[in-house]
N, C-alpha and C positions, 0 to 999 in steps of 0.2 A: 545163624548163630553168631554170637556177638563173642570176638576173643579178648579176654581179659590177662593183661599182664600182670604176674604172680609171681616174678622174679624166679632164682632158683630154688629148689627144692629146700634148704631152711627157711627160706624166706614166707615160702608158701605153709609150712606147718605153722613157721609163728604166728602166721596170720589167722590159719585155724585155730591155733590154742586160745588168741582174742577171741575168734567167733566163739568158741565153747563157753567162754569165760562171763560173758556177755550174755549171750543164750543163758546161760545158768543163773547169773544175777538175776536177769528177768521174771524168770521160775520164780526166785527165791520171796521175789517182791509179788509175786501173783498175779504181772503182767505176760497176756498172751507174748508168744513168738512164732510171727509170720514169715520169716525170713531164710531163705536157703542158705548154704555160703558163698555160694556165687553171688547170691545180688546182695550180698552183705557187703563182700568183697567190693563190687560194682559201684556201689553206692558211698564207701567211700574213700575210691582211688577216683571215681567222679568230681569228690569236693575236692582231691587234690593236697585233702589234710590227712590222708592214711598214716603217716611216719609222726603225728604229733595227737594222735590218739591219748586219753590221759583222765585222770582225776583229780589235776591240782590247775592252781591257776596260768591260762595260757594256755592247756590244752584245748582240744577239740574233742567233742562228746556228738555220738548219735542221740539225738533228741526227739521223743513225739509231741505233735503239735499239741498243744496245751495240757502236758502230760496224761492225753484221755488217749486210748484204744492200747491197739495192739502193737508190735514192732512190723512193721510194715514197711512195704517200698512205697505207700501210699499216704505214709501217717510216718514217715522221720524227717529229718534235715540232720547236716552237721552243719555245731555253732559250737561258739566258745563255750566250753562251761559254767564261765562267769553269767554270758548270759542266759544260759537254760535256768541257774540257779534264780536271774533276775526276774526271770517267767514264771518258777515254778512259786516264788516266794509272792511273785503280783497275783497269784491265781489264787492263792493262800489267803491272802487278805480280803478277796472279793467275794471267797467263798468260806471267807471264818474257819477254814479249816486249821487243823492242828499238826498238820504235817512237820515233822523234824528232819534237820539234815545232819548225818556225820560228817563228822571234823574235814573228813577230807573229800569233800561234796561245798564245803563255804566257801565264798569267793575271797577272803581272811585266809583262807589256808596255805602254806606255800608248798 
C-alpha cells in the first residue's frame, strides 16, 4: 500500500472539502466520477501542483483528455487552465460545437 502525505489533519479535510467540491461540479455537469480520494489526492500531489489548484489564470486544473469520459486515474492529467481552456475551445471548433465557458473558466479572467 502506497503512503500518501496529507499533511496534518486541517490540511487533510481541506483537501477533502476540494475532493467533494470537485466530485459535485462533475455531478452537476453530467460527467461520470471515477475517482476515490485517495487517488484523487495521489494524483495531484503527483503533479506536484496540489497548493495551486484553482480557476483563474495560473492555476492548475485536473483535466480529462479531450474533455471525453469520466474522471479517472486513467483519463485526467494536471495542466494549466489556460491550457485546458485552449483544448477544450480547439475541440469546439473541430467539432462545431457550442460549448460556453463562465467568466471564470476564460484564459481573460483574472
Amino acid at each position: 500500500m502506497k503512503v500518501i502525505a496529507a499533511g496534518n489533519v486541517h490540511q487533510l479535510r481541506a483537501h477533502l472539502q476540494r475532493y467533494f467540491e470537485q466530485r459535485q461540479a462533475a455531478k452537476q455537469r453530467g460527467i461520470e466520477w471515477a475517482l476515490d480520494f485517495w487517488t484523487w489526492l495521489e494524483i495531484w500531489q503527483t503533479s506536484g501542483h496540489l497548493d495551486e489548484r484553482g480557476r483563474h489564470r495560473g492555476s492548475y486544473q485536473m483535466c480529462r483528455f479531450e474533455d471525453i469520459g469520466p474522471y479517472a486515474s486513467s483519463n485526467v492529467r494536471i495542466d494549466r487552465m489556460e491550457n485546458n481552456i485552449r483544448e477544450a475551445k480547439a475541440l469546439q471548433k473541430v467539432a462545431g460545437a457550442t460549448k460556453t465557458f463562465p467568466d471564470c473558466l476564460t484564459a481573460n479572467s483574472t
